[in-house]
Structure formats: structure tokens, C-alpha cells
C-alpha positions as a LaTeX table, in Angstrom:
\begin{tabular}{lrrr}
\hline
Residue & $x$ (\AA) & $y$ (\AA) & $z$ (\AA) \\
\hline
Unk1 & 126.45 & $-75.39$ & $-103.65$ \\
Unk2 & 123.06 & $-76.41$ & $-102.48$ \\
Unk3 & 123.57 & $-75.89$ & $-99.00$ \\
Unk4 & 125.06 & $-72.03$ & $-99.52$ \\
Unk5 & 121.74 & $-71.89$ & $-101.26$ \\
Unk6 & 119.71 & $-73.78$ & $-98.40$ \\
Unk7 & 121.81 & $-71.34$ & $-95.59$ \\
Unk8 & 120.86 & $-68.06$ & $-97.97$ \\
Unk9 & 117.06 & $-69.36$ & $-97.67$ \\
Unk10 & 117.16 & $-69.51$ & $-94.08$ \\
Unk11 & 118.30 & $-66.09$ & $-93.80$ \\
Unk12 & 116.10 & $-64.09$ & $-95.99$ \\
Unk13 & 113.21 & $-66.18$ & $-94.51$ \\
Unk14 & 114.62 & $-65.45$ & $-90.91$ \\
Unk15 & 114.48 & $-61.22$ & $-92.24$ \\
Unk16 & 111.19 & $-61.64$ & $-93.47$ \\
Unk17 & 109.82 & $-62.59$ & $-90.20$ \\
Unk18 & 111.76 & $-59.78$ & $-88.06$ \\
Unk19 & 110.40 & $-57.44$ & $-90.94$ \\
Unk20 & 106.90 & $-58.13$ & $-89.49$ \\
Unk21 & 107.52 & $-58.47$ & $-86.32$ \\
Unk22 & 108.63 & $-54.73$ & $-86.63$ \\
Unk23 & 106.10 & $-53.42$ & $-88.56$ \\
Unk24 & 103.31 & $-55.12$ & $-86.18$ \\
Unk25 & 105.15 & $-53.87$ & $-83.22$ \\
Unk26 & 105.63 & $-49.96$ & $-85.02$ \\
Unk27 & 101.69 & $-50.18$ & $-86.00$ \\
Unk28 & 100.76 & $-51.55$ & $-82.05$ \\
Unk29 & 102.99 & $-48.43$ & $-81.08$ \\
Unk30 & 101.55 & $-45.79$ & $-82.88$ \\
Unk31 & 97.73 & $-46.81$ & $-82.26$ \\
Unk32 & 98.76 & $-46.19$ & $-78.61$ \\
Unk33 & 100.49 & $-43.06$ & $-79.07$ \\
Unk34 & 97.04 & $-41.62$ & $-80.81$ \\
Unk35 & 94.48 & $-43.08$ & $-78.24$ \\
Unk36 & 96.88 & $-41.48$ & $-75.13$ \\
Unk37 & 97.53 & $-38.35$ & $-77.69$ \\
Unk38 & 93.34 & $-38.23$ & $-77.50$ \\
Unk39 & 93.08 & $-38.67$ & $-73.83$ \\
Unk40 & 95.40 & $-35.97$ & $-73.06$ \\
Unk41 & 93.58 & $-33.49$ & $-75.76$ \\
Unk42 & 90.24 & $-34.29$ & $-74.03$ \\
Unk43 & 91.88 & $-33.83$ & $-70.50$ \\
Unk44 & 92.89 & $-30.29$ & $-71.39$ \\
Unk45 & 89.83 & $-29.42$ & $-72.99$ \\
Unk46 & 87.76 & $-29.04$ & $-69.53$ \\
Unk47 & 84.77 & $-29.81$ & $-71.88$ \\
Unk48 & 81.49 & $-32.08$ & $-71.98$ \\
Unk49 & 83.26 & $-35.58$ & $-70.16$ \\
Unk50 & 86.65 & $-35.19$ & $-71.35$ \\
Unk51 & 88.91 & $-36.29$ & $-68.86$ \\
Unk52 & 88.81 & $-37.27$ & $-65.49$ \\
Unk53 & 87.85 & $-34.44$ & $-63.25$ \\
Unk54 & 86.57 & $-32.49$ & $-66.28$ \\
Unk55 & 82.93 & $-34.17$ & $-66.66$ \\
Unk56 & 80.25 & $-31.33$ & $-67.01$ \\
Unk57 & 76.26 & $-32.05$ & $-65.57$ \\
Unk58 & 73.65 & $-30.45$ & $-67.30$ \\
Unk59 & 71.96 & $-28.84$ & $-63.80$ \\
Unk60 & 68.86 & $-26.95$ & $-63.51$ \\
Unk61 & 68.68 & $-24.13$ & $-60.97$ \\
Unk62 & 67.21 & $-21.20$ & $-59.17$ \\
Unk63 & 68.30 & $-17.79$ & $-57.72$ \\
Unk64 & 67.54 & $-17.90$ & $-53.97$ \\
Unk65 & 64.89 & $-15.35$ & $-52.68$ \\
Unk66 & 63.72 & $-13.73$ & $-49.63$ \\
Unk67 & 60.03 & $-14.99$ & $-50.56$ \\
Unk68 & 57.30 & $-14.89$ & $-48.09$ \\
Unk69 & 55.06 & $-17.71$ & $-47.68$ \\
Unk70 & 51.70 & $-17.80$ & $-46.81$ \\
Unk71 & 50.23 & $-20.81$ & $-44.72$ \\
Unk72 & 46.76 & $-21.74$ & $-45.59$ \\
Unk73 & 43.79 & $-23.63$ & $-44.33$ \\
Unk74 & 41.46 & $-25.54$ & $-47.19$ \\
Unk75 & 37.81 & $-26.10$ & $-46.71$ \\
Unk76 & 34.66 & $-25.69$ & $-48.61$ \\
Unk77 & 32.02 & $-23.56$ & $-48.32$ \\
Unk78 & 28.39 & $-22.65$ & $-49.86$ \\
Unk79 & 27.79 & $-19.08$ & $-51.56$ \\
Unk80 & 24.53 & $-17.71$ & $-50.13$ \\
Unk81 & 23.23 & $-14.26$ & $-50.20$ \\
Unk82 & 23.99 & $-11.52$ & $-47.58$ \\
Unk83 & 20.23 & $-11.07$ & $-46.71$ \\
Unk84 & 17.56 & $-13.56$ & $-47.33$ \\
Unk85 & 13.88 & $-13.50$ & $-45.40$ \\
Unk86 & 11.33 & $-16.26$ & $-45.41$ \\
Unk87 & 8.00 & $-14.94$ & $-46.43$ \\
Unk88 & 4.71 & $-16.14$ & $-44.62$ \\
Unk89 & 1.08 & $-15.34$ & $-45.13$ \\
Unk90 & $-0.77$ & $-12.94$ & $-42.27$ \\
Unk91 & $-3.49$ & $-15.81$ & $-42.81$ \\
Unk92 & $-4.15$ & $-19.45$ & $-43.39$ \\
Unk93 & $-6.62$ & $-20.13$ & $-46.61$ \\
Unk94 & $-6.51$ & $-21.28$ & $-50.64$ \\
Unk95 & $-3.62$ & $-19.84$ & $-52.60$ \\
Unk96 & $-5.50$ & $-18.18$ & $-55.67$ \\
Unk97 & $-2.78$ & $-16.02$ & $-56.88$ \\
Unk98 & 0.35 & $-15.89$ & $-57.25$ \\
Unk99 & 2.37 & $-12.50$ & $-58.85$ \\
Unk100 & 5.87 & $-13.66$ & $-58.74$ \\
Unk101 & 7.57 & $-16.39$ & $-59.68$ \\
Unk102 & 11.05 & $-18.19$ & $-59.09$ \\
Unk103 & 13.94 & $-15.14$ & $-60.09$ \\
Unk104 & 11.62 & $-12.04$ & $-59.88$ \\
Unk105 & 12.60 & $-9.01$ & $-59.00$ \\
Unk106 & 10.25 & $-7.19$ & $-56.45$ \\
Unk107 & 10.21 & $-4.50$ & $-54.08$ \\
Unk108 & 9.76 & $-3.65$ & $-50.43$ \\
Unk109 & 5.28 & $-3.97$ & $-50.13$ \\
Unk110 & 5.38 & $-5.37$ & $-53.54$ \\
Unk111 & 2.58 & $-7.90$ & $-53.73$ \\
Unk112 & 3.41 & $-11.82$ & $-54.28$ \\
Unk113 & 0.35 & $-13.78$ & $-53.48$ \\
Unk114 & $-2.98$ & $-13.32$ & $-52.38$ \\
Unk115 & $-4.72$ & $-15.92$ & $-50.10$ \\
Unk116 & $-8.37$ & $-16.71$ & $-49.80$ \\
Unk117 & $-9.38$ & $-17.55$ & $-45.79$ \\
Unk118 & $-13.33$ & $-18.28$ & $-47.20$ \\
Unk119 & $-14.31$ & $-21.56$ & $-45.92$ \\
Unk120 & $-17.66$ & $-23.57$ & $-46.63$ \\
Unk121 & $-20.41$ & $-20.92$ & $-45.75$ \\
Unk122 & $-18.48$ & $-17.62$ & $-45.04$ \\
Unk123 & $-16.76$ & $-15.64$ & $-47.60$ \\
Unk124 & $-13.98$ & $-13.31$ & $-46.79$ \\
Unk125 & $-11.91$ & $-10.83$ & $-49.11$ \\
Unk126 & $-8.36$ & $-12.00$ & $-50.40$ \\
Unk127 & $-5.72$ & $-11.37$ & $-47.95$ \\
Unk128 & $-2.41$ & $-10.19$ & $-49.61$ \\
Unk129 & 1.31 & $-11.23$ & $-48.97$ \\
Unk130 & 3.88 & $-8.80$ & $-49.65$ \\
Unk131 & 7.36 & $-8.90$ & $-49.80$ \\
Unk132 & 9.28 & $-7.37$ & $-46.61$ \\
Unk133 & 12.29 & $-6.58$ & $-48.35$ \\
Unk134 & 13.64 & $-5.70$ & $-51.81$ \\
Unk135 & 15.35 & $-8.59$ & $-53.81$ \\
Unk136 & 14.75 & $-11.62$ & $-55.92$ \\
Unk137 & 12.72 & $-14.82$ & $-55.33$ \\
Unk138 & 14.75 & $-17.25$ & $-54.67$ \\
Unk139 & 12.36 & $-20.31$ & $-53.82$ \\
Unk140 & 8.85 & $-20.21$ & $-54.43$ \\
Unk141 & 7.10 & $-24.05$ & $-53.78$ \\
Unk142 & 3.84 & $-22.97$ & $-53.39$ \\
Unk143 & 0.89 & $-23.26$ & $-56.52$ \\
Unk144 & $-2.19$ & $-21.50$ & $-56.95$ \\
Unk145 & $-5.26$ & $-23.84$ & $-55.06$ \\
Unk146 & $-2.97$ & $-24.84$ & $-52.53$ \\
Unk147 & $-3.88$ & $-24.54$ & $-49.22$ \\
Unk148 & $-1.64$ & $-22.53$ & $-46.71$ \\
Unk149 & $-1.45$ & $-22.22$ & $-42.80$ \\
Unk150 & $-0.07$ & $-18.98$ & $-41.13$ \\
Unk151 & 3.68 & $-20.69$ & $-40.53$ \\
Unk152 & 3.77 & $-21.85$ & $-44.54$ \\
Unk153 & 6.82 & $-20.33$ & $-46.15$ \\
Unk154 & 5.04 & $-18.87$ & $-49.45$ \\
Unk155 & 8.38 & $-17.80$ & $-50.92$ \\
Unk156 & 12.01 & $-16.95$ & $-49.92$ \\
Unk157 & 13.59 & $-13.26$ & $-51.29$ \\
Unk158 & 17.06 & $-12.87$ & $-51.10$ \\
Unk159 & 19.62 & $-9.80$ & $-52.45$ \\
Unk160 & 21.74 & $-11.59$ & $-55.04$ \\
Unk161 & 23.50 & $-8.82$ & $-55.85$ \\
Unk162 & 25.23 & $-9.01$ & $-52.43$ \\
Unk163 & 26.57 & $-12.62$ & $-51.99$ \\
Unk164 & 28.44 & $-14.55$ & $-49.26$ \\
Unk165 & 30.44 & $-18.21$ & $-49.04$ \\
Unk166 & 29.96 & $-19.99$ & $-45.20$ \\
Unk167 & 32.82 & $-22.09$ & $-44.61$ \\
Unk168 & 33.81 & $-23.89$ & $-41.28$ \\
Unk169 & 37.18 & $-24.28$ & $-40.32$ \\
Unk170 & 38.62 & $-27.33$ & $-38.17$ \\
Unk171 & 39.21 & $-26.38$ & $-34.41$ \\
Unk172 & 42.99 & $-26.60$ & $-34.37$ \\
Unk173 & 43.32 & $-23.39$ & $-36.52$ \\
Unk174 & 40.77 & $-21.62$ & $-34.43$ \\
Unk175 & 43.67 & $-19.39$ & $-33.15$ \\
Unk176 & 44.73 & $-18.09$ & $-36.65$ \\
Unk177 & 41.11 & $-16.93$ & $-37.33$ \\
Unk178 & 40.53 & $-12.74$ & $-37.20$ \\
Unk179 & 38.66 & $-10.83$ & $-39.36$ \\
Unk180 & 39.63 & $-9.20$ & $-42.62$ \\
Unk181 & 41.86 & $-12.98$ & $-43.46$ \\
Unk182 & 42.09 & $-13.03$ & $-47.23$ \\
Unk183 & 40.52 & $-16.12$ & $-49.01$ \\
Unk184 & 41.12 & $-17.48$ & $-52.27$ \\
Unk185 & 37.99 & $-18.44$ & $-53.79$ \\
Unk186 & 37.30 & $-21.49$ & $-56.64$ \\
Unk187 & 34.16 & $-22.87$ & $-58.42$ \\
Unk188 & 34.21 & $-26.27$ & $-60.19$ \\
Unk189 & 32.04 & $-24.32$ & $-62.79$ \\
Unk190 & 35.54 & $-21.97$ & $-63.42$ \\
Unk191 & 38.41 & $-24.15$ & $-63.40$ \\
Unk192 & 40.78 & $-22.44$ & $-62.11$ \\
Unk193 & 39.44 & $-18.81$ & $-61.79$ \\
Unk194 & 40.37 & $-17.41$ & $-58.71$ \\
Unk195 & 37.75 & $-15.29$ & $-56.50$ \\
Unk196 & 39.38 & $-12.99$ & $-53.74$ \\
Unk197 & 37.61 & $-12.92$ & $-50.60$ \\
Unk198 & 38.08 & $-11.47$ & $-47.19$ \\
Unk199 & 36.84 & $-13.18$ & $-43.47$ \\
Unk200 & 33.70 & $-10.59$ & $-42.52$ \\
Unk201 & 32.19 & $-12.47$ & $-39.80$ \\
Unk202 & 34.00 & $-15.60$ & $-37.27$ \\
Unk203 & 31.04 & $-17.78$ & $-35.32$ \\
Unk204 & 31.95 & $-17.28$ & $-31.39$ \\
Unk205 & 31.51 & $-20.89$ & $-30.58$ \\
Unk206 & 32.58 & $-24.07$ & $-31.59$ \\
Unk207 & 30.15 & $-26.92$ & $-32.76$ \\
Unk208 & 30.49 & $-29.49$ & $-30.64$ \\
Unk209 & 29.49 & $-31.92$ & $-32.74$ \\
Unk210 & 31.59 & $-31.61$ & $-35.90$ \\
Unk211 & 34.45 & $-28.87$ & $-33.90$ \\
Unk212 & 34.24 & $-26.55$ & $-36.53$ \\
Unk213 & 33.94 & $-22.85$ & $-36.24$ \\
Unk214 & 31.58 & $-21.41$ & $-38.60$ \\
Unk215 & 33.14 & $-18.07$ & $-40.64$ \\
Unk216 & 31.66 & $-15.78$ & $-43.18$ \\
Unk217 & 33.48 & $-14.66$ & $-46.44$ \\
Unk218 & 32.39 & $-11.58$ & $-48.39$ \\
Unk219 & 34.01 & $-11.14$ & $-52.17$ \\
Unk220 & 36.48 & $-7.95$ & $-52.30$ \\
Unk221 & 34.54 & $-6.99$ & $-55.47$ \\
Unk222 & 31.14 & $-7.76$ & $-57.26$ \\
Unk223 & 31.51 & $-11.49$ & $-59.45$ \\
Unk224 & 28.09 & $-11.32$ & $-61.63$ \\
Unk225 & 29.18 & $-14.74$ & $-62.89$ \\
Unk226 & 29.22 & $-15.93$ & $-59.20$ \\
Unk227 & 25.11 & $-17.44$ & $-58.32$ \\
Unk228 & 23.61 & $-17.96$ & $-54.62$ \\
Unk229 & 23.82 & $-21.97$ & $-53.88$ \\
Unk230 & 27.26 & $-22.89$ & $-55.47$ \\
Unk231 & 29.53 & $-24.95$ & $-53.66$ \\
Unk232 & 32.83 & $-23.42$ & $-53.05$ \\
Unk233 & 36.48 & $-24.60$ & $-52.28$ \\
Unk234 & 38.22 & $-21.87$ & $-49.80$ \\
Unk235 & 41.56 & $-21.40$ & $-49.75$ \\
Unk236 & 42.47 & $-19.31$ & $-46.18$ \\
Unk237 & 45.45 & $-17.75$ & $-45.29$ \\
Unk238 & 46.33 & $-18.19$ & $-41.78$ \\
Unk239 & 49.87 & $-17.16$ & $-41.31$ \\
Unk240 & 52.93 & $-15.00$ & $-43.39$ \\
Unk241 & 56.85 & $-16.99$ & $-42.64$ \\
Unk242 & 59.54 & $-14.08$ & $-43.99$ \\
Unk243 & 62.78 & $-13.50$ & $-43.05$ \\
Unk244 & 64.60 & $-16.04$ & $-44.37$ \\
Unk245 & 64.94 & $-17.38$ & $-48.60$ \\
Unk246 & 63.04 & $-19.98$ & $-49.63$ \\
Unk247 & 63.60 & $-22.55$ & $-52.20$ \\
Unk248 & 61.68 & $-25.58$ & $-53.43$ \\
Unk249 & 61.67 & $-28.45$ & $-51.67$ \\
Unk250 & 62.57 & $-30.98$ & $-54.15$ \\
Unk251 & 65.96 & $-28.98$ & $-54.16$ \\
Unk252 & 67.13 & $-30.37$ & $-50.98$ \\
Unk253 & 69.34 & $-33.97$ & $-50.37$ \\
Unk254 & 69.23 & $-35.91$ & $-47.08$ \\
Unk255 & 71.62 & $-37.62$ & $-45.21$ \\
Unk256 & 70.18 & $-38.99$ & $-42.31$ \\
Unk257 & 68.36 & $-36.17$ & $-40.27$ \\
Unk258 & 71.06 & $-33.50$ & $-41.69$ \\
Unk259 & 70.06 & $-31.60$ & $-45.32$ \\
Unk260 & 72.08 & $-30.19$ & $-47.88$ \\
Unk261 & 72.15 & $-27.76$ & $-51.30$ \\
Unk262 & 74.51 & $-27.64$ & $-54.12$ \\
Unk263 & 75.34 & $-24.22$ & $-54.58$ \\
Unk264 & 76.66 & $-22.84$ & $-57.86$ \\
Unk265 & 79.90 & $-20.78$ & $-57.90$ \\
Unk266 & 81.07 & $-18.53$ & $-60.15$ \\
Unk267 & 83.44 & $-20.64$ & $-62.12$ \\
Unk268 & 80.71 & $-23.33$ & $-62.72$ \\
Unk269 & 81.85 & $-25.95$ & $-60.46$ \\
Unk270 & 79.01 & $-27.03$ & $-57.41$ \\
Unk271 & 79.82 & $-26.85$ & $-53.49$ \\
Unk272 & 78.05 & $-29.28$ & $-51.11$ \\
Unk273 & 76.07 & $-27.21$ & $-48.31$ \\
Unk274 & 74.71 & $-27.86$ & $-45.25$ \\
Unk275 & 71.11 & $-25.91$ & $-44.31$ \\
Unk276 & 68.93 & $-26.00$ & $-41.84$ \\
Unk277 & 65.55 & $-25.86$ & $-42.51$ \\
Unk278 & 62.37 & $-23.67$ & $-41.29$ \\
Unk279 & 58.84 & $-23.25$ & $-41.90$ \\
Unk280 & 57.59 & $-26.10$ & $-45.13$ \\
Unk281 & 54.49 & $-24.09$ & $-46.98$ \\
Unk282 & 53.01 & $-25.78$ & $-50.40$ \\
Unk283 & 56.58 & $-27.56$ & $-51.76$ \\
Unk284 & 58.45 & $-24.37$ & $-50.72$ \\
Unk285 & 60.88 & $-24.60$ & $-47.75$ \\
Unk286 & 62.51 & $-21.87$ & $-45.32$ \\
Unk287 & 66.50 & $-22.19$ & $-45.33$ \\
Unk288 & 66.93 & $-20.18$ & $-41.95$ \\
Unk289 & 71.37 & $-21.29$ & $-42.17$ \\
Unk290 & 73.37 & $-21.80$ & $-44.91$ \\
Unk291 & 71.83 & $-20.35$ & $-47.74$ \\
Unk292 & 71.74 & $-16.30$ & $-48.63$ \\
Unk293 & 69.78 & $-14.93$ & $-51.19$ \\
Unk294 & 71.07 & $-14.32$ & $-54.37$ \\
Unk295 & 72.65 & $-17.62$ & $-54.19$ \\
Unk296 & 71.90 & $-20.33$ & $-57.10$ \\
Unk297 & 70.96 & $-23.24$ & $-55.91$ \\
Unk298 & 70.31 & $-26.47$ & $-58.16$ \\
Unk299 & 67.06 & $-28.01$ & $-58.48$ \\
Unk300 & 67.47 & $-30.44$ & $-61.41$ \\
Unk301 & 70.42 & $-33.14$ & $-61.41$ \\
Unk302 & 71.62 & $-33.08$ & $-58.03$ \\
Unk303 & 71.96 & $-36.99$ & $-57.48$ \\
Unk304 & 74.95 & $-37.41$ & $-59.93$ \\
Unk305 & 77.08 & $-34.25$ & $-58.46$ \\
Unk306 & 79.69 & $-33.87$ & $-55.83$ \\
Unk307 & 82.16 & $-31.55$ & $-54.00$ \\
Unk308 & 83.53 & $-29.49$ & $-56.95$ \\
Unk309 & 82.08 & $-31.12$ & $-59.53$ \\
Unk310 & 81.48 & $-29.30$ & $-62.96$ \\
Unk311 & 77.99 & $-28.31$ & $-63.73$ \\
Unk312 & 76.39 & $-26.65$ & $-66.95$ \\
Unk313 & 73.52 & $-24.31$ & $-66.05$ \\
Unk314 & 70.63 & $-25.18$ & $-68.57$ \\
Unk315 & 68.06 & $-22.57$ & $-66.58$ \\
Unk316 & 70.70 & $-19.49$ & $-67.48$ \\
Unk317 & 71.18 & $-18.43$ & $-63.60$ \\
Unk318 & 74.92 & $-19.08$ & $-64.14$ \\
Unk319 & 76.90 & $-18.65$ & $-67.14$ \\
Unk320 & 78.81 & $-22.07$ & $-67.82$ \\
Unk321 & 82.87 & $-20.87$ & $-68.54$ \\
Unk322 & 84.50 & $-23.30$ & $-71.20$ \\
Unk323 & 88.64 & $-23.57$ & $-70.20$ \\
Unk324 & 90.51 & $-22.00$ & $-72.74$ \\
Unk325 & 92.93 & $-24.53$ & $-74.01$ \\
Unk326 & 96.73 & $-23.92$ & $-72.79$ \\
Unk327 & 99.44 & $-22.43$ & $-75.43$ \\
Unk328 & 102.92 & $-23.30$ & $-75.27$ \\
Unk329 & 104.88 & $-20.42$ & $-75.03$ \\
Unk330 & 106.79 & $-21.72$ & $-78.31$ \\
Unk331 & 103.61 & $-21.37$ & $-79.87$ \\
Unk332 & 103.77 & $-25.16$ & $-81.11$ \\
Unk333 & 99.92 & $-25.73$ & $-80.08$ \\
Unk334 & 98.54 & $-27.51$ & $-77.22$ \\
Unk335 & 98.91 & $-31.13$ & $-77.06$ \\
Unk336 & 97.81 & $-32.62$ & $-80.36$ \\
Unk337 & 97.38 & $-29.21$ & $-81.76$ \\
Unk338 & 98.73 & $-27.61$ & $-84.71$ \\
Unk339 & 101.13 & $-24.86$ & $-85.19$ \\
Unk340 & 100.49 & $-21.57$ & $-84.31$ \\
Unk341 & 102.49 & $-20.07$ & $-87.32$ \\
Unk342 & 105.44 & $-20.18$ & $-89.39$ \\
Unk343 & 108.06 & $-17.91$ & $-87.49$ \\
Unk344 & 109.99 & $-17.91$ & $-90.91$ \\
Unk345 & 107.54 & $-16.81$ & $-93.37$ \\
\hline
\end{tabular}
């Protein structure tokens, strides 16, 4: 009797243990089936990294253009005015007047000093100095009681209201130089303020000693805020590159001496392009093969893409096209989807 008992033992403990076995096995099985059921959801999706192959990159771009770009030549220059005379006394004596002073307006024959020629035992009448031309004063260093001589500079008059910049230009752009070259114009005092400016005058020689050619700029329109003396950063265009779209230079990969774009197609995947490049003007390049315009190019994210690879235009250029998921013609849902409907109700 107690070994029937001992034999019935053995076998329920014997059940017990396939029992769990089973149910570990059926609970291993079905954790599977959901994490492959997931995969193959997020594999027909197309979305934001679900799948392989159906990664998306967040890509900045930009529509290609037939933009012209305009070489340029920096230097500074000094703003001085258009006319500007030296003023000198007809004779040498004592300054005892003077009727302007630094800023005045005068006249042609206006009167600015008058100079006494008496010396010690002859007496003479005060000689005037007048102004030969109409303007401002622009330096006056002379005081009354100061003593003069015929080649003393008694004041300098100048037309402010007509001003100049002098810039020279280094000798190897000599050969872009011709008159009428616009000039962009900037003063520290204005930031960023930009004065236009066109090339009136182009020295016919060369300094030897610093081979620069001396030009001279004249503003396209009166600038009242704009004084005689400032120093001035010029900004000359030499040269116009068209023909061809341009794109920003940070937009293009290397490989060795060869270059290439990522061009956007319609259906929001990227192709790998090789250009050829032209003129380089201020972080803008010429694409003279391999690029037309209209084109988008990326110029933002280009070092994780490939061949084909799936990109999501963040600048709006392209519009990014999420895959519709597929339906089963039983209309059972895509895999791990629901129903579509009840035929029978």
C-alpha cells in the first residue's frame, strides 16, 4: 500500500514539473512572437527608424539657384573732401586777427585773418587773408600774436558737403580696376551700415614702394552722417561669375580630389552626386556639372546619409511622404493591426 502511494507521488510530482516546463516554454514563446510582431509593424511603417532600410534623417536644405557672384577686393580707405585748398598769407608779420574759426562757413574773398608786417620802427596797415574758395575751415592752428612767414598755412577750407574715401588697392588686382566699380562702404562709427560708392578716379602709376595703386571713391548719394577724416573699410567689386547655380560651400563632401551633393528626390529619399566645381566667392561655390537649378540640395546632415537613404526636410524645400501602411485585401489589417470591420454586422 505504501509504495502505490510512493509510485502515485512520483507521478503527480513528475506532472507538476512538465506543467512548468510548459508554461515557461508557452510564456518564452509568446514574448518572441510580440517583439518579432513589433519589428515587422515598425518595418512596414517606413517611419522615424523603424526598420532596417526605413531610418529617416532630419536634413536641412536649399533650392539651387542661378545666383551671380560678385568677387571683391577689401581695403581701407580715408574719407576726405572733394576740394580742399591750403590758405597762406600774401605777407609775413604778427597774426592780430583772426575771423574764422575751426568749422566756419565762409565764402569765396571772405576775410579770415588779418596780418600785421610792422616791425620795430616802421608801421604798415594790416594785410588781409581771404579765403580762395567757398567751404568750411577745416584746420585752423594758427592764434592771434603769432608770427607768420609768407609759406605759413593760416588755415585749410575744404567743401564738406562733397566728400571722397582714397583707398589703394594691392597690385595683383590692378587689372580688374575701371572706373564706375561699385564699392561697399563701412564706418566703425555705424556697425554695419552700408555706404554705396562708385570708383571716380584710378592713380596711373603704381607706388613702388608699397605696390599699391591709389583710387578715388565718390558716394552714389549725399551721407550727412558721413564727416571728412574717418577711416573707412572698402569693400570693391572686381568681377561678376554667372552662368552656372551656386550653392554654399559647406554643402559639399570630399573624397579625395573628387566632390559630391546629396540631392533630394521627390519621394524623400537622397542620391549621391558628383559636381564639379567653379569659381569659390565668400562661402558660395559655382557647380559648373552635376547640379541644375531648381534642384534641392542638402546643407545640414549630410555626414550620416547614403545612396537612397531616407531624409526628412526640416527647411520645407521638399515635402517628406510618410508610406501608407499596406491593407490586406481581406481587410484583416496590416501586420499587428486590427480589423477593418465586421463583414457580418
Amino acid at each position: 500500500m505504501s509504495e502505490t502511494k510512493s509510485v502515485k507521488k512520483q507521478w503527480i510530482t513528475t506532472i507538476i514539473v512538465l506543467v512548468l516546463i510548459g508554461g515557461t516554454a508557452f510564456a518564452s514563446f509568446a514574448i518572441i512572437k510580440k517583439a518579432k510582431d513589433k519589428k515587422a509593424a515598425a518595418a512596414a511603417g517606413g517611419g522615424w527608424g523603424r526598420g532596417a532600410g526605413g531610418a529617416v534623417t532630419a536634413v536641412s536644405t536649399v533650392k539651387a539657384e542661378a545666383l551671380i557672384l560678385k568677387d571683391f577686393v577689401l581695403t581701407n580707405g580715408e574719407v576726405e573732401t572733394q576740394v580742399s585748398v591750403d590758405v597762406f598769407p600774401s605777407i609775413g608779420g604778427k597774426v592780430v586777427q583772426m575771423k574764422v574759426s575751426l568749422g566756419s562757413s565762409v565764402n569765396k574773398g571772405d576775410v579770415i585773418a588779418y596780418i600785421d608786417p610792422s616791425e620795430a620802427g616802421s608801421y604798415y596797415v594790416n594785410s588781409p587773408v581771404t579765403a580762395p574758395i567757398s567751404g568750411s575751415i577745416l584746420t585752423s592752428t594758427v592764434k592771434v600774436g603769432q608770427k607768420v612767414t609768407a609759406s605759413s598755412v593760416i588755415a585749410k577750407i575744404g567743401d564738406i558737403s562733397n566728400l571722397q574715401v582714397t583707398a589703394k588697392v594691392p597690385e595683383r588686382y590692378v587689372a580688374y580696376l575701371k572706373e564706375g566699380q561699385k564699392a561697399q562702404i563701412t564706418f566703425q562709427a555705424y556697425g554695419d551700415q552700408v555706404f554705396e560708392a562708385s570708383v571716380y578716379r584710378i592713380s596711373p602709376v603704381v607706388d613702388p614702394a608699397t605696390r599699391t595703386k591709389e583710387i578715388i571713391l565718390h558716394f552714389d548719394k549725399d551721407y550727412p552722417q558721413i564727416n571728412a577724416g574717418m577711416f573707412a573699410k572698402v569693400k570693391l567689386f572686381t568681377v561678376d561669375y554667372s552662368g552656372y547655380p551656386a550653392i554654399q560651400q559647406d554643402a559639399l563632401t570630399e573624397n579625395g580630389d573628387e566632390y559630391y551633393l546629396y540631392i533630394v528626390k521627390e519621394d524623400s529619399t537622397v542620391t549621391k552626386r558628383k559636381v564639379l566645381r567653379g569659381q569659390n566667392v565668400d562661402g558660395y561655390v559655382q557647380i559648373i556639372e552635376g547640379l541644375s537649378a531648381g534642384e534641392v540640395v542638402v546643407t545640414e546632415g549630410m555626414l550620416t546619409l547614403y545612396e537612397g537613404a531616407k531624409v526628412r526636410d526640416i527647411s520645407g524645400n521638399v515635402e517628406f511622404k510618410e508610406e501608407a501602411p499596406q491593407v490586406p485585401a481581406d481587410g484583416t489589417g496590416g501586420p499587428g493591426g486590427a480589423p477593418q470591420g465586421d463583414k457580418n454586422k
